[in-house]
ZAZAVEX-537144 format. One record per residue: residue number from 1; x, y, z of N, C-alpha, C in turn. Coordinates in steps of 0.1 Angstrom, whole numbers. Example, Ala and Ser with C-alpha at 12.3 -4.5 7.8 and 13.67 -1.06 7.14 Angstrom:
<atoms>
> i  n.px  n.py  n.pz  ca.px  ca.py  ca.pz  c.px  c.py  c.pz
> 1  132  -57  78  123  -45  78  132  -33  78 $
> 2  128  -22  71  137  -11  71  129  0  79 $
</atoms>
This chain:
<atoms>
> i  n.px  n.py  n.pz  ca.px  ca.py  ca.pz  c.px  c.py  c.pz
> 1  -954  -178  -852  -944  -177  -842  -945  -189  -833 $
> 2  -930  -197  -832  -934  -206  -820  -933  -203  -808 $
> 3  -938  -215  -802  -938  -209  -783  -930  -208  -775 $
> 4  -913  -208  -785  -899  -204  -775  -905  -196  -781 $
> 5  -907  -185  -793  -903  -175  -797  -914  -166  -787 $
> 6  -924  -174  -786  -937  -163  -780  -932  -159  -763 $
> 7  -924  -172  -757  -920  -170  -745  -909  -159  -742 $
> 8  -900  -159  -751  -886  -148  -751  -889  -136  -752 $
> 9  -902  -130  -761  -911  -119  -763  -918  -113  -749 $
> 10  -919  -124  -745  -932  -119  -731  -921  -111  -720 $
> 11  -929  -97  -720  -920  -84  -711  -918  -92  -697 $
> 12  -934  -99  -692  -930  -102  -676  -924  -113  -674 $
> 13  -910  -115  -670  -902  -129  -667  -907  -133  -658 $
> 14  -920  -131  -654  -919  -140  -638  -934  -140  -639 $
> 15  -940  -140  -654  -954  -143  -652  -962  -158  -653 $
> 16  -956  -170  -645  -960  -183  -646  -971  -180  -652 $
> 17  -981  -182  -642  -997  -183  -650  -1001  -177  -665 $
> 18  -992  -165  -665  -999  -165  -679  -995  -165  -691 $
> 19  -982  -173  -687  -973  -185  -699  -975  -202  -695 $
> 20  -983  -199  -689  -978  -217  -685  -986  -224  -702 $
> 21  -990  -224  -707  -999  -229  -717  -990  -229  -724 $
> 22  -975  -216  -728  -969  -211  -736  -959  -220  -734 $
> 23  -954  -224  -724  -942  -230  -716  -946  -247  -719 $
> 24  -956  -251  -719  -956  -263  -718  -957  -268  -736 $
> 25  -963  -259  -745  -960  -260  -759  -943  -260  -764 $
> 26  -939  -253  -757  -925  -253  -764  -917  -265  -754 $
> 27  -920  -266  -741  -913  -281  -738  -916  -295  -746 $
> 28  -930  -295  -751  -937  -304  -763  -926  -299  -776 $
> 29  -923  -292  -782  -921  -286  -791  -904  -291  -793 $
> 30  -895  -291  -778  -885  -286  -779  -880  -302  -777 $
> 31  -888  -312  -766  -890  -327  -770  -887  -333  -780 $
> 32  -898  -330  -788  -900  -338  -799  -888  -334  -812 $
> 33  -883  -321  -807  -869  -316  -815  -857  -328  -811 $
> 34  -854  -332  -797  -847  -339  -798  -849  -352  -800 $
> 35  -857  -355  -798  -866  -371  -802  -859  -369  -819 $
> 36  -863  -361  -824  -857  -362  -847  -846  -362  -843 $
> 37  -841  -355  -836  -820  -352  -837  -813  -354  -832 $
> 38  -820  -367  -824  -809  -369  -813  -810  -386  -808 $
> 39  -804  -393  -816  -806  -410  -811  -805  -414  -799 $
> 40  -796  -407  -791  -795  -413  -775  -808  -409  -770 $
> 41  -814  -393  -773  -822  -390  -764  -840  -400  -767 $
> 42  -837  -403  -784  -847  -410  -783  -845  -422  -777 $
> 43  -840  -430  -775  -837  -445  -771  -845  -442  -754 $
> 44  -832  -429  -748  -831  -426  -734  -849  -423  -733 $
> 45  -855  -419  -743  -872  -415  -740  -882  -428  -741 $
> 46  -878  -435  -751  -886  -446  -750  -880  -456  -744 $
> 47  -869  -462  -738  -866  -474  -728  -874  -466  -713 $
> 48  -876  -452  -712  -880  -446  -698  -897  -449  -702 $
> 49  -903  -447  -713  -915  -449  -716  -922  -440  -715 $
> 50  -915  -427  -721  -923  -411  -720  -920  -408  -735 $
> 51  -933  -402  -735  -936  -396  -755  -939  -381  -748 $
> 52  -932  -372  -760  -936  -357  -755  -951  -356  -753 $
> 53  -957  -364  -761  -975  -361  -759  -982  -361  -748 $
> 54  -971  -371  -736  -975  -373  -724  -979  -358  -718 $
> 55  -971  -350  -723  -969  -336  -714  -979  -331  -716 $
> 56  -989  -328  -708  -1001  -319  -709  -1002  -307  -701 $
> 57  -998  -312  -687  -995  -301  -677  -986  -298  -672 $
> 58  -984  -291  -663  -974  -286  -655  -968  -298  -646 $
> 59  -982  -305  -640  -978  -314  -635  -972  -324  -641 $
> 60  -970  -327  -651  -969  -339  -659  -953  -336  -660 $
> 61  -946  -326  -657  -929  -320  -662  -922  -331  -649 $
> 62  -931  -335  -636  -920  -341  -628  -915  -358  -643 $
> 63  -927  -358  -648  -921  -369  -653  -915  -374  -665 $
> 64  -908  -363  -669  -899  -361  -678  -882  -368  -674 $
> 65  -884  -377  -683  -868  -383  -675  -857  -374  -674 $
> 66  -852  -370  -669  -842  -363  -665  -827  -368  -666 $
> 67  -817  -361  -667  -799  -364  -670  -795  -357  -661 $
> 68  -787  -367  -654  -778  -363  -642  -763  -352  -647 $
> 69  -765  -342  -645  -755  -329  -648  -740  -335  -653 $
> 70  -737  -345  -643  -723  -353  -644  -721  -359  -660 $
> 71  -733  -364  -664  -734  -369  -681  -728  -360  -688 $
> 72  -728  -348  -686  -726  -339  -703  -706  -340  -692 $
> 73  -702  -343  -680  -685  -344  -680  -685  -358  -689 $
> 74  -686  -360  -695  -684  -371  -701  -689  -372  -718 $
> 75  -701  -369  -717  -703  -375  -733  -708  -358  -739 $
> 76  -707  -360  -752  -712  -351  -764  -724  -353  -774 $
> 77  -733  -350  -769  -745  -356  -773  -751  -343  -781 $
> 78  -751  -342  -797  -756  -329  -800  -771  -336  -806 $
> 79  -782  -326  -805  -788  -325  -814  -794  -318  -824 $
> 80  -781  -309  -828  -776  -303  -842  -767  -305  -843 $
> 81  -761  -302  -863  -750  -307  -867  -737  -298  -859 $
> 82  -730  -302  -862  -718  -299  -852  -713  -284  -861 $
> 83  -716  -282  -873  -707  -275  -879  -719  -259  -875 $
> 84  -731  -261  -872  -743  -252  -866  -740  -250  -853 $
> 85  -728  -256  -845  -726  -251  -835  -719  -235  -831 $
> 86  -720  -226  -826  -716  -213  -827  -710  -209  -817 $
> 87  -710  -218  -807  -701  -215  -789  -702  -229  -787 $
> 88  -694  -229  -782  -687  -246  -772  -679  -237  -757 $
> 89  -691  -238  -750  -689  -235  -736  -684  -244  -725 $
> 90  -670  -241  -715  -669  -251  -707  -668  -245  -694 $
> 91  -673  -258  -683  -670  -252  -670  -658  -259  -667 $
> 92  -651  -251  -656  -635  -254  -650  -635  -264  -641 $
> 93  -622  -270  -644  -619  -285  -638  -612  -292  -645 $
> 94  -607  -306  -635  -598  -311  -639  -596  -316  -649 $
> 95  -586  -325  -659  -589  -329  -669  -597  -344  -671 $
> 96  -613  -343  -678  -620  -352  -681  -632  -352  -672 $
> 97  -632  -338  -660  -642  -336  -655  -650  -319  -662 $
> 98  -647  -317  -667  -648  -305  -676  -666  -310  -682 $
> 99  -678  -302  -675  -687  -301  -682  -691  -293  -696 $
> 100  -692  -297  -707  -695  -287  -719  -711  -287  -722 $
> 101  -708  -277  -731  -725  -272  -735  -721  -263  -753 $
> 102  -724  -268  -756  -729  -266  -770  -744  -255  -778 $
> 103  -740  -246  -784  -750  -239  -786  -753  -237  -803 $
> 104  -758  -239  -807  -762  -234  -820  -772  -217  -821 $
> 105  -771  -211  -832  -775  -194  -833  -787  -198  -823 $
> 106  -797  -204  -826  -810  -199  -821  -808  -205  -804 $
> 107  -803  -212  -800  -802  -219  -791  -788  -203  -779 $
> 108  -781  -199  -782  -774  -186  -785  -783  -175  -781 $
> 109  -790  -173  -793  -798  -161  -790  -811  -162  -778 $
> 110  -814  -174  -781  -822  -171  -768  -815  -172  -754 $
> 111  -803  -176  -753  -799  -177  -739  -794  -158  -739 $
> 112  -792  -151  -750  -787  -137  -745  -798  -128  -742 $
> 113  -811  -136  -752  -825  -125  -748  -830  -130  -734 $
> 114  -829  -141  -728  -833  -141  -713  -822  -137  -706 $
> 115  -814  -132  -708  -803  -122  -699  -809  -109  -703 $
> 116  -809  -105  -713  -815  -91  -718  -826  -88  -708 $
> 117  -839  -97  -711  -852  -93  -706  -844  -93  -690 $
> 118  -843  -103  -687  -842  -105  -668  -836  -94  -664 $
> 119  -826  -86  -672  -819  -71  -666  -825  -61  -670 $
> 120  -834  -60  -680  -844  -51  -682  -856  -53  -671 $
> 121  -859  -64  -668  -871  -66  -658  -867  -56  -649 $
> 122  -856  -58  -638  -849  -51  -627  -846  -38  -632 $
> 123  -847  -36  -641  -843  -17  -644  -826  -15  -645 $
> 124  -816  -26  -649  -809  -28  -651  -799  -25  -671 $
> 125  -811  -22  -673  -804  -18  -692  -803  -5  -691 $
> 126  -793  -1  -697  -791  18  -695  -780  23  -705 $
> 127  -781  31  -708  -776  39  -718  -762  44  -719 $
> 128  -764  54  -702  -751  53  -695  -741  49  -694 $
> 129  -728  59  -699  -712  49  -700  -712  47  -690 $
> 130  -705  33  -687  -703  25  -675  -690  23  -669 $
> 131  -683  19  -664  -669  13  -656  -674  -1  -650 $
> 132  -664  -9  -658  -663  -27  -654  -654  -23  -643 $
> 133  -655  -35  -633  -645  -41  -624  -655  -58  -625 $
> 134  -642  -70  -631  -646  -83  -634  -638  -90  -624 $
> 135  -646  -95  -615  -635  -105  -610  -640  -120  -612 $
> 136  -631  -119  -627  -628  -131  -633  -619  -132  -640 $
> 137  -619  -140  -651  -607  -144  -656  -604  -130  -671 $
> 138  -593  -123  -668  -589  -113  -681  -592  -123  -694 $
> 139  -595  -117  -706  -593  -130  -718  -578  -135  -721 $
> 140  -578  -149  -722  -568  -156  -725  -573  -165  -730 $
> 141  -563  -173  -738  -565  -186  -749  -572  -193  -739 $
> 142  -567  -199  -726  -569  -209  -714  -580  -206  -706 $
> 143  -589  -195  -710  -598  -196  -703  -613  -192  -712 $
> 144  -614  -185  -723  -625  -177  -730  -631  -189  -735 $
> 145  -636  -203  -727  -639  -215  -733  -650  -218  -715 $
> 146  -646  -209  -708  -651  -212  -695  -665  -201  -698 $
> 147  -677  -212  -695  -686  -204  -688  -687  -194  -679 $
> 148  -681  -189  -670  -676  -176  -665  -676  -166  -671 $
> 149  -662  -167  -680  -660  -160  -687  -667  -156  -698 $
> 150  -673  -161  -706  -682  -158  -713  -698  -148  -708 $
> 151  -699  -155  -697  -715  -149  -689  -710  -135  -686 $
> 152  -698  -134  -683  -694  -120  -679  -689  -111  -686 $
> 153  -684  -114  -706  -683  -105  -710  -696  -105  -715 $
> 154  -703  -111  -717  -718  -112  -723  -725  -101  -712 $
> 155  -724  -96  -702  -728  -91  -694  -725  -76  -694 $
> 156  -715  -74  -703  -709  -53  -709  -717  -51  -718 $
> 157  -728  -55  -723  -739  -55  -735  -751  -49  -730 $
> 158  -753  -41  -716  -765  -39  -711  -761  -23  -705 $
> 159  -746  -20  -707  -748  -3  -703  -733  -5  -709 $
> 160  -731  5  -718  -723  12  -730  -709  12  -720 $
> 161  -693  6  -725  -685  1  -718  -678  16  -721 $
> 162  -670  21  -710  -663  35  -706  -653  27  -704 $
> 163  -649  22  -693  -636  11  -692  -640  -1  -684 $
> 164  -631  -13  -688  -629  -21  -679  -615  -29  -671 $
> 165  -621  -32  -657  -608  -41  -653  -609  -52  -650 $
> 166  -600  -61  -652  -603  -75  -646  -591  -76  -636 $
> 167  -598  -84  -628  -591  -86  -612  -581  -96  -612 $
> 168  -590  -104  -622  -578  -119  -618  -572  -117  -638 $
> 169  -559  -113  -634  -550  -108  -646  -545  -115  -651 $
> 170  -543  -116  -664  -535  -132  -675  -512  -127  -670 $
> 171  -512  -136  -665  -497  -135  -670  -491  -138  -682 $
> 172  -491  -147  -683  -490  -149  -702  -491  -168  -695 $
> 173  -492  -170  -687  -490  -187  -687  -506  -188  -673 $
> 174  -511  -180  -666  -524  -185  -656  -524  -168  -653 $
> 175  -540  -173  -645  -538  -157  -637  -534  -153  -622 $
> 176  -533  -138  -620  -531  -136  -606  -541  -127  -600 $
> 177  -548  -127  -592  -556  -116  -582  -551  -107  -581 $
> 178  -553  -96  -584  -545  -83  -584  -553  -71  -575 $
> 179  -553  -73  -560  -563  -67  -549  -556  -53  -553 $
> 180  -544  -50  -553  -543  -35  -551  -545  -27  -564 $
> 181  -541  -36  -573  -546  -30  -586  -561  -28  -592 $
> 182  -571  -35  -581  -583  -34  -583  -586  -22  -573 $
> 183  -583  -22  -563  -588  -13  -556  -583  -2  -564 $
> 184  -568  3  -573  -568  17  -577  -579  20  -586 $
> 185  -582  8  -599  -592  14  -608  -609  16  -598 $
> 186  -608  11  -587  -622  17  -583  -619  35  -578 $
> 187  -606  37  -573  -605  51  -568  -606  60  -577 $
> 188  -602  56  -590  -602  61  -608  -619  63  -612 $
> 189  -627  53  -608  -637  52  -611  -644  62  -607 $
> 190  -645  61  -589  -650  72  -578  -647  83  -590 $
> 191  -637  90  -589  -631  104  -593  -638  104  -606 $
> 192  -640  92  -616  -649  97  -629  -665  102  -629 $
> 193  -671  98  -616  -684  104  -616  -693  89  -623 $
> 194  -685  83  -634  -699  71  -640  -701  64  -631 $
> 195  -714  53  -633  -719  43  -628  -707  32  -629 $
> 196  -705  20  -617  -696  11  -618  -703  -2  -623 $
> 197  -701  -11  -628  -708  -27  -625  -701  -38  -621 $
> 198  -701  -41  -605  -692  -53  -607  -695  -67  -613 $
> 199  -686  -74  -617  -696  -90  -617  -680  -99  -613 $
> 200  -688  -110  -614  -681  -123  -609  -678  -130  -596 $
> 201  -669  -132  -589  -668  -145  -577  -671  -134  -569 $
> 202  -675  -135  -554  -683  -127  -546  -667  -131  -535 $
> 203  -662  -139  -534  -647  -142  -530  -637  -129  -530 $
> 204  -639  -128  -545  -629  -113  -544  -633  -102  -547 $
> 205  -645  -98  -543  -652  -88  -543  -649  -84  -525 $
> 206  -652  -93  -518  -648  -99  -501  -632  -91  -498 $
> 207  -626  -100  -504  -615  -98  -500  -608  -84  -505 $
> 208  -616  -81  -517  -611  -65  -515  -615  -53  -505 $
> 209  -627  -55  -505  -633  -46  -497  -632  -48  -481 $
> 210  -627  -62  -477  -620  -58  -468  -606  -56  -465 $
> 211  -600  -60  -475  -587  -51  -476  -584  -37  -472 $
> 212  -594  -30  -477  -598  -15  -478  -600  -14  -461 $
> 213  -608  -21  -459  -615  -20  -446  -605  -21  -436 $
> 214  -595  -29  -436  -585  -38  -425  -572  -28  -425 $
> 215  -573  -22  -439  -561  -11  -438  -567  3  -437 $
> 216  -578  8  -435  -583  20  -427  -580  28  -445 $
> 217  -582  20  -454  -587  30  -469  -598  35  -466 $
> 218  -600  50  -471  -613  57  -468  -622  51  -480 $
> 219  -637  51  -471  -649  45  -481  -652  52  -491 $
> 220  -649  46  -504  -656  51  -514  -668  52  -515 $
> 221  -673  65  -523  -690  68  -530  -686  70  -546 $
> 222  -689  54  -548  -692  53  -563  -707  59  -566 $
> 223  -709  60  -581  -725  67  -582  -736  56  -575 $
> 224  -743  60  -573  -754  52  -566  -761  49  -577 $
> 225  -760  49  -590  -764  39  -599  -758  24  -603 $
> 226  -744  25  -590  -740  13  -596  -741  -1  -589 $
> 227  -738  -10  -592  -741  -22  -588  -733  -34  -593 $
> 228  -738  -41  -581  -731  -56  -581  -736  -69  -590 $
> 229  -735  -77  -595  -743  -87  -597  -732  -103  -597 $
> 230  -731  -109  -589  -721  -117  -585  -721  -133  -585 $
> 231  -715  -141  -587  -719  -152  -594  -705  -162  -590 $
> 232  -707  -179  -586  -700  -189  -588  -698  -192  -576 $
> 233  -704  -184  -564  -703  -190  -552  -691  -186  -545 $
> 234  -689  -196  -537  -674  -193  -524  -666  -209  -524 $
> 235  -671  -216  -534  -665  -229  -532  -648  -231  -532 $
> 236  -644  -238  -520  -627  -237  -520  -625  -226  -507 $
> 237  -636  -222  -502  -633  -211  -493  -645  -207  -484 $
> 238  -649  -220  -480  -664  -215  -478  -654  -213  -460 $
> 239  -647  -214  -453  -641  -210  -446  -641  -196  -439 $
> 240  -640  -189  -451  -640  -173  -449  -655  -170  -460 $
> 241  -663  -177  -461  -675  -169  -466  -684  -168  -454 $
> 242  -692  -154  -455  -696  -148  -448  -711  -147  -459 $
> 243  -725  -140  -447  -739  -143  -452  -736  -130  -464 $
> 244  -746  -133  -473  -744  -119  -485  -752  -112  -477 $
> 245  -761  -105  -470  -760  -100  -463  -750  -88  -460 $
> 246  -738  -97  -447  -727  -87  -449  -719  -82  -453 $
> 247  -722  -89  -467  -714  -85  -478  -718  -73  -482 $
> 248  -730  -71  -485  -738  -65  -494  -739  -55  -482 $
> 249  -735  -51  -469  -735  -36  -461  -723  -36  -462 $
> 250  -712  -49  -463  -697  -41  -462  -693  -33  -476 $
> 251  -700  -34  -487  -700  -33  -500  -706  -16  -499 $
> 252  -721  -17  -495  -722  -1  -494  -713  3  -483 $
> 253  -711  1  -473  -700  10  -466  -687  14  -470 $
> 254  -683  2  -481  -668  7  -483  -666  13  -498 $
> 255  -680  9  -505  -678  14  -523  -692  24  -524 $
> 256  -699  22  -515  -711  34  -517  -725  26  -527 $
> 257  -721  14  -525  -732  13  -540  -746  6  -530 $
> 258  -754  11  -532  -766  6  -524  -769  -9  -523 $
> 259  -771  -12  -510  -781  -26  -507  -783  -28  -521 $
> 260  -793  -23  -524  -807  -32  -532  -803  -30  -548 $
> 261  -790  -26  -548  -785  -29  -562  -774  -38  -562 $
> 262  -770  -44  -551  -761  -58  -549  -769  -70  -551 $
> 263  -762  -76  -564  -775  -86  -564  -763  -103  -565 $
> 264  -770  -112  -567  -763  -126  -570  -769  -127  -578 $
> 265  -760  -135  -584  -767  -149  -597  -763  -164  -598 $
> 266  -770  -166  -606  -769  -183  -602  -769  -192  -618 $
> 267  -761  -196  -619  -763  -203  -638  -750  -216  -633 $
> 268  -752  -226  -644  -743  -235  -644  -741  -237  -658 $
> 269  -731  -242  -666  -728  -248  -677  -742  -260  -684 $
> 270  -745  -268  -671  -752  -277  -677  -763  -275  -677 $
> 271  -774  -263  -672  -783  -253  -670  -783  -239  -668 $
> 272  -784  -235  -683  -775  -217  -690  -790  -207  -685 $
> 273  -801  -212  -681  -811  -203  -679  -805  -192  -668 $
> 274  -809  -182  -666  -802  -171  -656  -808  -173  -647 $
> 275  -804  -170  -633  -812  -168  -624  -804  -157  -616 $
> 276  -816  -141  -615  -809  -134  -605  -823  -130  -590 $
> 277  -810  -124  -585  -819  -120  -571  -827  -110  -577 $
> 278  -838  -108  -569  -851  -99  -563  -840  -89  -554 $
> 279  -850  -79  -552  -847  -68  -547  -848  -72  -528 $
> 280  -853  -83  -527  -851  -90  -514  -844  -102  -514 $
> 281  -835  -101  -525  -824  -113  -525  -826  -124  -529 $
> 282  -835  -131  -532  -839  -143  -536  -841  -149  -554 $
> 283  -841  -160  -553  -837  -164  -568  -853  -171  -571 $
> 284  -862  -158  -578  -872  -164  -587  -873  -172  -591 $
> 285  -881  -184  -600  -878  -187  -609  -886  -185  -625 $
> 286  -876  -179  -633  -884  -174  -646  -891  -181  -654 $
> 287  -899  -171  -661  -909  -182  -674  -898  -192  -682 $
> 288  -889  -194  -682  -882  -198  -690  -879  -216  -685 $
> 289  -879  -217  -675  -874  -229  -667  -889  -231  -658 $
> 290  -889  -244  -651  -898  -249  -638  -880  -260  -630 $
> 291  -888  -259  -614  -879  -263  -609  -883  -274  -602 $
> 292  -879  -285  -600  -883  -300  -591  -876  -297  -579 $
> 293  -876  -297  -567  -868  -303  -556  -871  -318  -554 $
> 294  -860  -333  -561  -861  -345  -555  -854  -347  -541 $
> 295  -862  -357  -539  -858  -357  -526  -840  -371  -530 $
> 296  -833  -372  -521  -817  -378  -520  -821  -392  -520 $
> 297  -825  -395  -516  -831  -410  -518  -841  -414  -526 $
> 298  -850  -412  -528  -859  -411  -536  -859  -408  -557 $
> 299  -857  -401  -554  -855  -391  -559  -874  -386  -565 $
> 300  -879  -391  -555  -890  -381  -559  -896  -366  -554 $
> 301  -904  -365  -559  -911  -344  -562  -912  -342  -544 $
> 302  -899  -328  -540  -910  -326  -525  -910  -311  -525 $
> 303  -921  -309  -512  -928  -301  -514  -920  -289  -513 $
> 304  -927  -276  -510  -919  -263  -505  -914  -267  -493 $
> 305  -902  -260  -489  -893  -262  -477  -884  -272  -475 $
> 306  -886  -283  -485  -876  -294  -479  -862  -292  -491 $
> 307  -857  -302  -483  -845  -297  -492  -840  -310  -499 $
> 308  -839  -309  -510  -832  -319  -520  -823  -314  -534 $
> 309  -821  -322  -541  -815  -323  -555  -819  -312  -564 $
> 310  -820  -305  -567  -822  -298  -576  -825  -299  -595 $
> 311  -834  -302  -597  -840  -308  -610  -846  -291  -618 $
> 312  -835  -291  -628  -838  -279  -637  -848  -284  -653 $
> 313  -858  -278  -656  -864  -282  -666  -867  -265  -672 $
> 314  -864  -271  -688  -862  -256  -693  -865  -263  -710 $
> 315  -870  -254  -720  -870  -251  -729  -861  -249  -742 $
> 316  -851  -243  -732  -836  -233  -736  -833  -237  -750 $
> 317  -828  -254  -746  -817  -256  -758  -824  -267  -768 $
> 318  -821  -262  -778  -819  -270  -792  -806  -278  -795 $
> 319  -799  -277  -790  -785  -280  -791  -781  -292  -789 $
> 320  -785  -295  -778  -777  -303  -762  -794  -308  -758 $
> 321  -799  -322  -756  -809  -325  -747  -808  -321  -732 $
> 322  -800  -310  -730  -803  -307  -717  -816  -300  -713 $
> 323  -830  -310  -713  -837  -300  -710  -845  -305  -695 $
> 324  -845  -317  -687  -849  -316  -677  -829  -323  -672 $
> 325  -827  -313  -666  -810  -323  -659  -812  -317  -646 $
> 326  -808  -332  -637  -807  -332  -621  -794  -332  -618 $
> 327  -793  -315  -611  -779  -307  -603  -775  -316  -589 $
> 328  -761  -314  -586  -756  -320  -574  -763  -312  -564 $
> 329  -766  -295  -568  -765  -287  -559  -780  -291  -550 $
> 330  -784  -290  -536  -788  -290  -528  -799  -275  -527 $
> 331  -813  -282  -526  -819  -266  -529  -829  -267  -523 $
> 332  -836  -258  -517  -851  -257  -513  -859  -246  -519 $
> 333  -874  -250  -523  -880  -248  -531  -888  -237  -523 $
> 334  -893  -220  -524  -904  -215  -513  -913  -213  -523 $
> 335  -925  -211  -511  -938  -202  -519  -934  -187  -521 $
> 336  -941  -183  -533  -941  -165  -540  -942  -153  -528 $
> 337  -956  -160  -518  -952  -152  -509  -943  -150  -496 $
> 338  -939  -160  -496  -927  -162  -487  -914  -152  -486 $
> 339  -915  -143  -498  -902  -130  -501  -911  -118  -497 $
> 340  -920  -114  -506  -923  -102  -502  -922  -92  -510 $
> 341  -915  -96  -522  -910  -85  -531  -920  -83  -547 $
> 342  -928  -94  -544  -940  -88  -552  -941  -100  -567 $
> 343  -927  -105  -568  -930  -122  -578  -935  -125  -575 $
> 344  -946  -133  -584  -957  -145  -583  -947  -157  -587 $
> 345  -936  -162  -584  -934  -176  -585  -928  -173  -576 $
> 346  -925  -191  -572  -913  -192  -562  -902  -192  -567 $
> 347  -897  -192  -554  -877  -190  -555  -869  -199  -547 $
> 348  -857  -201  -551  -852  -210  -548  -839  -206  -539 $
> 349  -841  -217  -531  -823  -214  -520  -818  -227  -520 $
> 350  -802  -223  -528  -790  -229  -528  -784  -232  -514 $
> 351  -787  -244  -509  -781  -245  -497  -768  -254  -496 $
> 352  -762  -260  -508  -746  -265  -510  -747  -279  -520 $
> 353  -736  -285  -519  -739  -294  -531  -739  -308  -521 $
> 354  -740  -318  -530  -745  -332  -521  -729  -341  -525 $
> 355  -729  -345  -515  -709  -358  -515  -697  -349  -517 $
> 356  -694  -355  -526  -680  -345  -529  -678  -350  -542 $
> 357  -666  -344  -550  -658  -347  -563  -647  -339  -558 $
> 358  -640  -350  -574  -627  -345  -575  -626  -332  -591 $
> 359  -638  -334  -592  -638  -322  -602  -640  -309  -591 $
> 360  -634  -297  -602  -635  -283  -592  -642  -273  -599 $
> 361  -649  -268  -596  -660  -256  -606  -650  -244  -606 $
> 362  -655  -235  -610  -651  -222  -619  -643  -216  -604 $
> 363  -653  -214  -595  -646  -211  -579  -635  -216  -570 $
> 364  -638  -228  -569  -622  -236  -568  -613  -233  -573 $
> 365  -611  -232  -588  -601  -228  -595  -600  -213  -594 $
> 366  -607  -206  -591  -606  -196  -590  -600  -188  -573 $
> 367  -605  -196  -561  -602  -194  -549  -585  -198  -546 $
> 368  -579  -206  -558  -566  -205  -560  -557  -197  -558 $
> 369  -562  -190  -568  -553  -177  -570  -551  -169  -557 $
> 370  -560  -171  -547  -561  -158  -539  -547  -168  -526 $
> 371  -548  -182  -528  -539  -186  -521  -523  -180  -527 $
> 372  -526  -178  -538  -510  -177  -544  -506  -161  -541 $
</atoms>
């Protein structure tokens, strides 16, 4: 068995110490894979003057050269054959700023088993027919290529589908937000008794529930098995974003579903590892990934608390040398006990992204609609 396979196996996602030996074999392991199959990445390894062998420890991962996220909007760098590819994932934006990611089976299946385990960890796999409400994109030609979309039908695989709705609706040419047509299938839902799951932009999750709220609709009691798990931010609208927090009481007040089953998540195209909240809100980080905070100038390793760059290093892919890539997004690093909720690693806070672009992520394009 190798030591992706030994790591995907291991029940506790958040047991650093006693995978790190495990973790650091398959970053050796998953190296030296693209070192054979990948000519840019070797060139890019030896002009930086790092051999997988260097990797011994934990410590030794800040010095893994790293790809700036912006690289894969631009180049196609596989390291497997193209015809072994089994998804070609993209994130949203304009044309030629469109980041892709490339997966082959094994590279595939482990990104669905660290979704599996991480919703199994939280007591989130269940048997029980369920009721979707997606606020994301319905499937259409124009969109089932977006990472969004994909994360979130990949996400009706963990409690048995009764029905689903999607919020933002295909016309036959883009989509539209459909607030009143969402709010009916939740009144449909209430009256069926199952468990609900929402997913997607936490934007229009917002804007319905206070819809409900601002027109004096009485508060629904969905089952109190159901829950939120929410994802892509507020970008295009940070205007009207409000702390999740009051989301997460305006959410039980108006749909019934408990605090501590509203959760967030956090994933990008160019770093597919999952990341969800703790039961105190915060973004662990799993056996599957380690995280750098550089600092903006520097770009060197800082400690807990400060805030920099965000440097993802992961295992993950065989596919794509994305395995250490430095995010625009803006992040500070805490200690394990700093939450409370009983993870032994730290977790991470998203505090915004660094400059600007004229590329627009999944949110932007998505915070459109609600203008239209």
């Amino acid at each position: 068995m190798t030591a992706r396979e030994m790591l995907i196996k291991t029940e506790n996602v958040y047991d650093h110490a006693g995978t790190s030996e495990i973790f650091m074999q398959a970053m050796r392991d998953c190296l030296k894979h693209h070192v054979n199959h990948n000519e840019f990445f070797k060139k890019y390894l030896s002009e930086s003057g790092f051999e997988p062998e260097k990797l011994r420890t934990e410590e030794d991962l800040k010095n893994i050269p790293f790809i700036h996220a912006n690289f894969f909007k631009k180049y196609e760098v596989l390291s497997v054959k193209r015809e072994d590819v089994v998804l070609h994932a993209t994130s949203s934006g304009t044309t030629g700023q469109k980041s892709q990611m490339f997966f082959d089976q094994d590279t595939f299946d482990f990104g669905n088993s660290m979704i599996e385990n991480e919703f199994r960890y939280f007591g989130f796999v269940s048997d029980e027919p369920t009721n979707y409400v997606l606020f994301t994109y319905e499937p259409a030609p124009s969109s089932m290529n977006l990472g969004t979309a994909k994360t979130d039908m990949g996400m009706l695989s963990y409690a048995p589908v009764n029905d689903t709705f999607f919020a933002l609706r295909y016309n036959g040419q883009d989509h539209d937000f459909d607030v009143y047509g969402t709010i009916k299938a939740l009144e449909e839902y209430e009256e069926s008794g199952l468990p609900v799951r929402i997913f997607g932009f936490p934007s229009f999750l917002y804007f319905t529930v206070k819809q409900m709220k601002d027109t004096g609709h009485r508060p629904l009691k969905l089952n109190k098995k159901s829950m939120t798990m929410l994802g892509g931010g507020w970008k295009g609208y940070a205007d009207k974003q409000i702390q999740k927090s009051e989301l997460y009481a305006l959410v039980e007040e108006m749909l019934g579903i408990p605090e501590v089953n509203c959760r967030d998540g956090y994933g990008s195209t160019e770093h597919s590892v999952p990341y969800f909240e703790c039961p105190k809100h915060h973004f662990h980080i799993p056996i599957y990934s380690r995280m750098i905070i550089r600092d903006v100038e520097t770009l060197e390793p800082l400690p807990y608390g400060e805030a920099g760059f965000a440097n993802f290093i992961t295992p993950h892919l065989l596919s794509v040398p994305a395995v250490s890539v430095l995010m625009g997004d803006m992040a500070i690093l805490h200690a394990p006990e700093e939450c409370g909720c009983g993870i032994q690693t730290p977790y991470m806070e998203i505090v915004g992204r660094a400059g600007t672009s004229k590329g627009k992520s999944c949110a932007i394009t998505a915070s459109e609609l609600l203008k239209r």
